[in-house]
C-alpha positions in Angstrom: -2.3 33.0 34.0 -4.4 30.2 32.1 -1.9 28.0 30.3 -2.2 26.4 27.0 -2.9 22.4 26.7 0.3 22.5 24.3 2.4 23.9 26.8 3.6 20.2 27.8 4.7 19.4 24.3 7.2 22.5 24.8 10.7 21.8 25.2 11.4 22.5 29.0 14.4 24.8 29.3 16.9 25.5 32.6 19.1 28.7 32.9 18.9 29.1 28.5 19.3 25.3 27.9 16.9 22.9 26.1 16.7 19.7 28.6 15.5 17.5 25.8 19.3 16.4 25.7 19.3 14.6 29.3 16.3 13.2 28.1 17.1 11.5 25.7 19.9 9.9 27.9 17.6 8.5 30.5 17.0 5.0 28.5 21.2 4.6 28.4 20.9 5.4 32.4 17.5 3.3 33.3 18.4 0.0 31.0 20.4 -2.1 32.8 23.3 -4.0 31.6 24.1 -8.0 32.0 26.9 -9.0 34.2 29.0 -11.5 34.1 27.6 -13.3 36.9 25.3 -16.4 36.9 22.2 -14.8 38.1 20.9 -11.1 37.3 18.4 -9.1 38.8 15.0 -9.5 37.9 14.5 -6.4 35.6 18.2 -7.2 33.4 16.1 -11.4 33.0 12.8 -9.4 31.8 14.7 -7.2 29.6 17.3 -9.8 28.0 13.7 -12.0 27.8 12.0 -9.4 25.8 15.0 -8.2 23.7 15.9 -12.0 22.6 12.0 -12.8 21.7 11.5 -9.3 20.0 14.6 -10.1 18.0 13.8 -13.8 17.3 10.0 -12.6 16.0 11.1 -9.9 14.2 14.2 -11.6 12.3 13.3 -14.5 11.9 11.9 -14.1 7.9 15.4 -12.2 7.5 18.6 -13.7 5.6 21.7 -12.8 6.6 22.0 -9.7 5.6 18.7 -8.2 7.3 20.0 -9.9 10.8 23.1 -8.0 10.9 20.0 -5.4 11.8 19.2 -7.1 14.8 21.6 -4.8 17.2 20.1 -1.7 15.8 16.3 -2.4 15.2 16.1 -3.6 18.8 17.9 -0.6 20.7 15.8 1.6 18.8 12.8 -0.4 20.3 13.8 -0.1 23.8 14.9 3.4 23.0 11.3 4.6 22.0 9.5 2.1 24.7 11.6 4.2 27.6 11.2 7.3 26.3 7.4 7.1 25.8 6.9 5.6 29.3 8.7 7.9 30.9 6.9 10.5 29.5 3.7 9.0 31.1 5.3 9.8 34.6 3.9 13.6 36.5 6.0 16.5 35.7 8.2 14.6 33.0 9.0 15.8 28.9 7.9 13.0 26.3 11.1 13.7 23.6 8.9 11.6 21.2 6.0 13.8 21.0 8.4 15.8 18.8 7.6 15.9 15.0 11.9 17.0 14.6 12.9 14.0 17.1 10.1 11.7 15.5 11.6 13.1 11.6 15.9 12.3 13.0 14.7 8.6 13.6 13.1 7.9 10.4 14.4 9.6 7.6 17.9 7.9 8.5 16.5 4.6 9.3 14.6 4.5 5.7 16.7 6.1 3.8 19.3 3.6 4.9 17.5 0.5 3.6 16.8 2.3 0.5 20.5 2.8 -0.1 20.8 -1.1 0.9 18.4 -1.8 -1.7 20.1 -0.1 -4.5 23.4 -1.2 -3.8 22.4 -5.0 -3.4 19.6 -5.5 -5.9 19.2 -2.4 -7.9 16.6 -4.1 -10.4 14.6 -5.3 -7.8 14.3 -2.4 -5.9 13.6 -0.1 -8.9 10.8 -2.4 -9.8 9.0 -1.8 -7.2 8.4 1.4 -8.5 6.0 -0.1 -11.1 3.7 -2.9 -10.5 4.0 -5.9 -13.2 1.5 -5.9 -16.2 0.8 -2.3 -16.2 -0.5 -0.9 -19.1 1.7 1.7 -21.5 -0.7 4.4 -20.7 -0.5 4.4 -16.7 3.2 3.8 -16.5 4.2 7.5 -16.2 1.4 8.0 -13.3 2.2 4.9 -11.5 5.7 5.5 -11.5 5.1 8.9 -10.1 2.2 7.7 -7.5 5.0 5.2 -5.9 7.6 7.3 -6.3 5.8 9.8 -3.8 4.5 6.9 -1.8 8.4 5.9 -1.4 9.2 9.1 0.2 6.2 9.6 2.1 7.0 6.7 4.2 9.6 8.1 6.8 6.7 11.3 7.3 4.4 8.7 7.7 6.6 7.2 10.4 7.1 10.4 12.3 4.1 11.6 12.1 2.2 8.2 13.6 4.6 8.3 16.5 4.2 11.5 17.0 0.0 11.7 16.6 -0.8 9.1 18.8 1.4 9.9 21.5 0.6 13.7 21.4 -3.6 12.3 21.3 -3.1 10.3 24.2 -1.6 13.0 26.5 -4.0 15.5 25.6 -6.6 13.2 26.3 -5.3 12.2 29.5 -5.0 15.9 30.4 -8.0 17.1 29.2 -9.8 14.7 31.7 -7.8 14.9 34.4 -8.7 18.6 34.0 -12.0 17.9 34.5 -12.0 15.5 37.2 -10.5 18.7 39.2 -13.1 20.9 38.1 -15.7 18.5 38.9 -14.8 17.2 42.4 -16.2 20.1 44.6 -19.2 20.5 42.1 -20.4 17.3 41.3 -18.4 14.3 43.2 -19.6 11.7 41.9 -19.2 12.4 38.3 -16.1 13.5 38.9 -15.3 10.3 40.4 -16.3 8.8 37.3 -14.2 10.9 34.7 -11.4 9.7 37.4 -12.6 6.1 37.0 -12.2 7.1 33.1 -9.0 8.8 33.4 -7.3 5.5 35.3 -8.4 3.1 32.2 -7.2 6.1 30.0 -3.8 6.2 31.5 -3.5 2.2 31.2 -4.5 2.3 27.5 -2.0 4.8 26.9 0.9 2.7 28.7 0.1 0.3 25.9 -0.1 2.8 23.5 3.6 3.9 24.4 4.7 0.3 23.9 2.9 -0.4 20.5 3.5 2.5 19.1 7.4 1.8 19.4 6.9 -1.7 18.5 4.9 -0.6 15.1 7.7 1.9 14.0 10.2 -0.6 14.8 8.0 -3.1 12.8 7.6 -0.5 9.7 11.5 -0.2 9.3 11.7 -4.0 8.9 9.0 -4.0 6.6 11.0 -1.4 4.6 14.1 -3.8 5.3 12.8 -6.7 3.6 11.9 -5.3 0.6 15.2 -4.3 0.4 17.4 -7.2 1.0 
C-alpha cells in the first residue's frame, strides 16, 4: 500500500497511546547535568559553553527584570534544538512539526510578556498600539491594524517553526525517494540526487538549530518591548 508523504508528521501510536509524550521527554533524558566535580565530560563543557554565551548575547540589552528570563528563554532553546535534531534521526517523530505543539509554546510565552507589559508600564505598552503623530483620521485603522498585528504574533511563531521544519523533511524525503528510484535506472544521477540529499540533510541540521534560536530570539524581542 503506497503511503502518503504526510504520514511522518502523524503522531506515531503503540497499543492506543500517542508517543508524542516520551518525546517530548528525550531532551530532559539526553541533556546532561553538571556535577559537582572539577572536570565534566566533554558534551556537559559544550553545553554549559553554549548555554552561558546564548544567555550572555541574548540578555545582555535586558535590565533586571528581562534577565530573571534567562532560566526560561534558554531551556526553551535547548528544548526545541533537541527536539528538532532528533527528529532528523531514521525512524524518529519531530514533536515540533506540530502546528498544536508549535501553538502550546507560543501563545503562553507571548501572552506572558504582554501581561508583563501591562502590569509594569501600562502606558507604554498601550502606546504601541498607535504610532506617534498619526493623524485624527487613521487612528481608528491603525489602532485596529496593530491590534491584529499584536495577536498575530504567537501564529506567526508557530507557524514559522512549524513550516520550515515540516519543508525541510519533505524535501529531504522527497529526494531520498528518488535517489531509490533512480539507482537501478540511472546510477549516476541517482548518485547525484544522493550527493544533493547529503548537503540537504546538513542544511537542515542548521535549519533545526536556527529555527529554535529565531523563536527563542522573537520572544525576547516581544520581551523588550515589554519591560
Amino acid at each position: 500500500m503506497m503511503l502518503s508523504f504526510f504520514d511522518q508528521f502523524l503522531s506515531p501510536l503503540y497499543l492506543g497511546v500517542p508517543l508524542v509524550g516520551i518525546a517530548l521527554l528525550m531532551p530532559c533524558i539526553i541533556l546532561s547535568v553538571p556535577t559537582k566535580q572539577w572536570l565534566n565530560n566533554r558534551t556537559t563543557v559544550l553545553q554549559t559553553w553554549l548555554m552561558i554565551n546564548f544567555t550572555k548575547q541574548l540578555l545582555t540589552p535586558f535590565n533586571m527584570n528581562g534577565q530573571k528570563w534567562a532560566l526560561i528563554l534558554t531551556s526553551l532553546l535547548m528544548f526545541l534544538i533537541t527536539l528538532n535534531l532528533l527528529g532528523l534521526l531514521p525512524h524518529t517523530f519531530t514533536p515540533t512539526t506540530q502546528l498544536s505543539l508549535n501553538m502550546a509554546l507560543a501563545v503562553p510565552m507571548w501572552f506572558s510578556t504582554v501581561l508583563l507589559g501591562l502590569r509594569t508600564q501600562p502606558t507604554t505598552s498601550l502606546g504601541h498600539l498607535l504610532p506617534e503623530g498619526t493623524p485624527l483620521l487613521l487612528i481608528p485603522l491603525l489602532i485596529l491594524i496593530e491590534t491584529i498585528s499584536l495577536f498575530i504574533r504567537p501564529l506567526a511563531l508557530g507557524v514559522r517553526l512549524t513550516a520550515n521544519l515540516t519543508a525541510g523533511h519533505l524535501l529531504i524525503q522527497l529526494i531520498s525517494t528518488a535517489t531509490f528510484v533512480l539507482m537501478p535506472i540511472m546510477t549516476s544521477v541517482a548518485l547525484l540526487t544522493l550527493i544533493i540529499l547529503i548537503l540537504l540533510a546538513l542544511l537542515e541540521v542548521a535549519v533545526a538549530m536556527i529555527q529554535a534560536y529565531v523563536f527563542v530570539l522573537l520572544l525576547s524581542l516581544y520581551l523588550q518591548e515589554n519591560i
